[in-house]
C-alpha positions as a printed NumPy array, in Angstrom:
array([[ -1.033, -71.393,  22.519],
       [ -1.079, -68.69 ,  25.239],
       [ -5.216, -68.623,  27.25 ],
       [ -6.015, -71.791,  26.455],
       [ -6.802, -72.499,  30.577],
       [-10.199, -72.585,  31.47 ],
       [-11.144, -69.333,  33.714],
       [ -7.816, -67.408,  32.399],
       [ -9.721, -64.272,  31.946],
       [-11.295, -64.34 ,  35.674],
       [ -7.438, -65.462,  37.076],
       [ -5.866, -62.704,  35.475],
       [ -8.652, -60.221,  36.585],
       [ -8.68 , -61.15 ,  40.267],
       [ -4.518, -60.884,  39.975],
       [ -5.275, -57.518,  38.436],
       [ -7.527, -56.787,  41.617],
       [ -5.423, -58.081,  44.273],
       [ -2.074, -56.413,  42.955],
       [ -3.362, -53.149,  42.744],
       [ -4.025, -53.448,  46.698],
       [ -0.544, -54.584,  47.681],
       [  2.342, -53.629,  45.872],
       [  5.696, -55.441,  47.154],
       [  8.463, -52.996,  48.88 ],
       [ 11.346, -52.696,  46.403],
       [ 13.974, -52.157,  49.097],
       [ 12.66 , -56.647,  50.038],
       [ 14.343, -57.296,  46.328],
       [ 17.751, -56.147,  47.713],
       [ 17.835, -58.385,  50.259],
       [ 17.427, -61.441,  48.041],
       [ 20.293, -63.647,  48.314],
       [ 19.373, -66.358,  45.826],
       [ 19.932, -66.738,  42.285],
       [ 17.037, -64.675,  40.233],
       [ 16.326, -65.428,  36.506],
       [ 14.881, -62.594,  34.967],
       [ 13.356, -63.385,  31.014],
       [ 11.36 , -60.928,  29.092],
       [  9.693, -60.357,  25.952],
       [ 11.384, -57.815,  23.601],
       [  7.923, -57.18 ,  22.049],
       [  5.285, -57.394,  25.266],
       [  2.823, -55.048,  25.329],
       [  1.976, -55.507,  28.614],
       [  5.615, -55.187,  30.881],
       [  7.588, -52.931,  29.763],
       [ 11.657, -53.98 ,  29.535],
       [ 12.052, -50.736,  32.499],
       [ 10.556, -53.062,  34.846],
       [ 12.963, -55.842,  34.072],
       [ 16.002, -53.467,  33.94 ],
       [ 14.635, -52.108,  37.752],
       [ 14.175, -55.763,  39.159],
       [ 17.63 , -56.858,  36.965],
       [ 19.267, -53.502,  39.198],
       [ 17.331, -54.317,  42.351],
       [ 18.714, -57.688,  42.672],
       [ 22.377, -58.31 ,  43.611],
       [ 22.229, -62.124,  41.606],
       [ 19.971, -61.751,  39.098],
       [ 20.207, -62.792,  35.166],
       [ 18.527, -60.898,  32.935],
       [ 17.215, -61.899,  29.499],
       [ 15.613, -60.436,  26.56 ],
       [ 14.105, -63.041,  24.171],
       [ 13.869, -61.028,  20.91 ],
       [ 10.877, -61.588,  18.835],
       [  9.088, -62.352,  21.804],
       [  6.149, -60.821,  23.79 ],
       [  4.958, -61.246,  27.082],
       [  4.743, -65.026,  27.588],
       [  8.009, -65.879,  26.253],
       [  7.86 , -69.724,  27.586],
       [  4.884, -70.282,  25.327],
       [  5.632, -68.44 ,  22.392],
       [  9.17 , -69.869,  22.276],
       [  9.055, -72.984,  24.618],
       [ 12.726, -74.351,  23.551],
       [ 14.917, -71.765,  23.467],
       [ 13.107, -70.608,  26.456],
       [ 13.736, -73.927,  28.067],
       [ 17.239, -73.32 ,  26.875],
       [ 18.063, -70.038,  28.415],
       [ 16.793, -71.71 ,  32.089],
       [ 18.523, -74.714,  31.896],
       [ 21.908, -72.358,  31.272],
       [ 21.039, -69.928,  34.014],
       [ 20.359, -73.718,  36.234],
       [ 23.789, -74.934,  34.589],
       [ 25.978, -71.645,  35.957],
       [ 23.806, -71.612,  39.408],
       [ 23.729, -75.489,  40.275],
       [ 25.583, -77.093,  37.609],
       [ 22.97 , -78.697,  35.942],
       [ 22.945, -79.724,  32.184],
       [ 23.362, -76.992,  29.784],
       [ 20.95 , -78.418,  27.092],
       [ 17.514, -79.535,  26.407],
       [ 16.699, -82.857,  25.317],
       [ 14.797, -82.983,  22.004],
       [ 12.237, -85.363,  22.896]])
């Protein structure tokens, strides 16, 4: 379940802090020359899918993903077929295996 960690609350404050002092240039994200996955939540509160359609746009190879159904911590409210859409996005970039093992 999502905030289980110890301290969460006081990590995600202090990233709330320090973000709000630095924002990255948006013109860097064009010059990215690796492979980008980009996975939202259809349902997050928090990101809006704008964001992940700007970074998708921004970024010559990127992937972009909507899980639907799915908020914003999509690897922990649906851990396989998150695990699922990375391991396809690591299949097409490097050839690794398409699926997850069900152990």
């Amino acid at each position: 379940k999502p905030f289980r960690v110890v301290g969460w609350d006081r990590a995600l404050w202090q990233f709330t802090l320090s973000s709000q002092e630095e924002r990255p240039d948006p013109d860097l994200l064009k010059h990215t020359v690796v492979p980008v996955l980009i996975v939202m939540g259809s349902d997050d509160t928090l990101i809006p899918l704008e964001h992940g359609e700007r970074l998708r746009d921004l970024i010559e190879k990127s992937t972009y993903v909507v899980m639907s159904e799915t908020g914003h911590l999509p690897h922990e409210e649906q851990p396989k077929e998150f695990m699922q859409i990375l391991f396809e996005f690591l299949h097409s970039e490097l050839r690794l295996p398409r699926r997850v093992n069900d152990e």
